[in-house]
C-alpha positions as CSV (number, residue, x, y, z in Angstrom):
1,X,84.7,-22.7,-21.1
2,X,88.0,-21.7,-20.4
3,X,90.6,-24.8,-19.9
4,X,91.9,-23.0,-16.3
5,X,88.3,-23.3,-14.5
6,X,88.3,-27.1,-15.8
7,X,91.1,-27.4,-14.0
8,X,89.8,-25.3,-11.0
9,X,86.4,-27.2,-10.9
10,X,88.0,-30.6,-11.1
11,X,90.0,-29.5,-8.1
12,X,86.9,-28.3,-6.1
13,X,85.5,-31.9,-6.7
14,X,88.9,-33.2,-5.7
15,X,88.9,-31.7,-2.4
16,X,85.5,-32.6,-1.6
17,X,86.6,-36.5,-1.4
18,X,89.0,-35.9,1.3
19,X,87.9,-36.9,4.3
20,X,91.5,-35.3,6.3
21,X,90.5,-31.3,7.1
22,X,93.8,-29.8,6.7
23,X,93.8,-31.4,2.9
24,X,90.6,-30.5,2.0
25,X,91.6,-27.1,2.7
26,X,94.6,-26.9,1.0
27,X,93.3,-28.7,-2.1
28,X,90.6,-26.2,-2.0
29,X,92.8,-23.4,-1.6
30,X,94.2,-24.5,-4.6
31,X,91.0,-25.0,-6.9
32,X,89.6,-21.3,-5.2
33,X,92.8,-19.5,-6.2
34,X,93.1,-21.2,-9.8
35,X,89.1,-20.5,-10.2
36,X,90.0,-17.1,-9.0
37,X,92.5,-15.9,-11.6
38,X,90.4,-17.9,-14.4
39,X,87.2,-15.6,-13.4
40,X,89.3,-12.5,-13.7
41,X,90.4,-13.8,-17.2
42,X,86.5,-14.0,-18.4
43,X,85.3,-10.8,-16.1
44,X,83.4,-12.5,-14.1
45,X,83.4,-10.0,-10.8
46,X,81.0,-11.6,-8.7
47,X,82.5,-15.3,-9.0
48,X,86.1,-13.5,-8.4
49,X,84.8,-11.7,-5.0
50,X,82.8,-15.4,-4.3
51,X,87.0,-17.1,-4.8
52,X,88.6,-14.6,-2.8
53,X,86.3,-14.8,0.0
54,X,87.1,-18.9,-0.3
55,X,90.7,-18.5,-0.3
56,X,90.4,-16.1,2.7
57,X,88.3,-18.9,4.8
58,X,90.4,-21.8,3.8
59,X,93.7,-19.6,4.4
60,X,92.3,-18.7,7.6
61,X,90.7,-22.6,8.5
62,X,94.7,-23.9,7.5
63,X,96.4,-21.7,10.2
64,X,94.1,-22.9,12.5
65,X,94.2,-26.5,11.6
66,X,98.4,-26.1,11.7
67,X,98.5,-24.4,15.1
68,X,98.7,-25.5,18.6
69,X,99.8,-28.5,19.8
70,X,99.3,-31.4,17.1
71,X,97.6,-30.8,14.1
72,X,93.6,-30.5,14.8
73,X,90.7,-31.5,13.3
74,X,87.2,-28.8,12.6
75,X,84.2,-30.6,13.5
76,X,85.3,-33.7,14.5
77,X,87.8,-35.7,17.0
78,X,90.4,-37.2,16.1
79,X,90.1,-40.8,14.9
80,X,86.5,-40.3,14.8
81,X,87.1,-41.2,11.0
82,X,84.1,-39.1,9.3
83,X,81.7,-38.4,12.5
84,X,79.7,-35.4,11.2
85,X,79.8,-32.7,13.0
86,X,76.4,-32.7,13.9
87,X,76.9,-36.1,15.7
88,X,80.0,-34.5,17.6
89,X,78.2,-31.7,19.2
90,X,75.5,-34.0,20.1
91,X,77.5,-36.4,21.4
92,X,80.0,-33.7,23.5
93,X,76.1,-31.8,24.5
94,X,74.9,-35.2,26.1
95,X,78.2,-35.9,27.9
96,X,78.3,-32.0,29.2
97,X,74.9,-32.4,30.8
98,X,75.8,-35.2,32.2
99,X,79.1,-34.0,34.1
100,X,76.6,-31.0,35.4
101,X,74.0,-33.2,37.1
């Protein structure tokens, strides 16, 4: 295997162990684009298109997180230190309900 998706998959499994948003993303970013450029060195076509449509997620997921007021968080609150987002949309569902009874 080629020693630039080494370095691209150690940086996908780099990103996934941080818990901030706006780093995962850009760590991510990172490993998709150096994955990307690795895949078009071996002709891989289908994991190149499966890269580029990563980098334009995280790219778009970055300006979000980095706009408006603050920085925000996806899928959780801030400070809720890992809630899944599962839990948060539970949680926020229960609490609408209850503000419409």
């Amino acid at each position: 295997m080629d020693v630039l998706s080494w370095i691209g998959a150690v940086a996908v499994v780099a990103s996934l162990a941080l818990a901030d948003p706006l780093r995962f993303r850009v760590v991510n970013l990172v490993a998709a684009v150096v994955m990307l450029v690795a895949n078009v060195r071996l002709g891989l076509l289908a994991f190149v298109t499966l890269n580029a449509v990563i980098i334009a997620v995280n790219a778009w997921h970055i300006r979000e997180l980095a706009s408006g007021p603050g920085r925000r968080t996806v899928g959780r609150r801030p400070g809720s230190h890992g809630t899944s987002h599962r839990l948060t949309s539970s949680v926020d569902a229960v609490r609408i309900q209850q503000q419409l009874r």
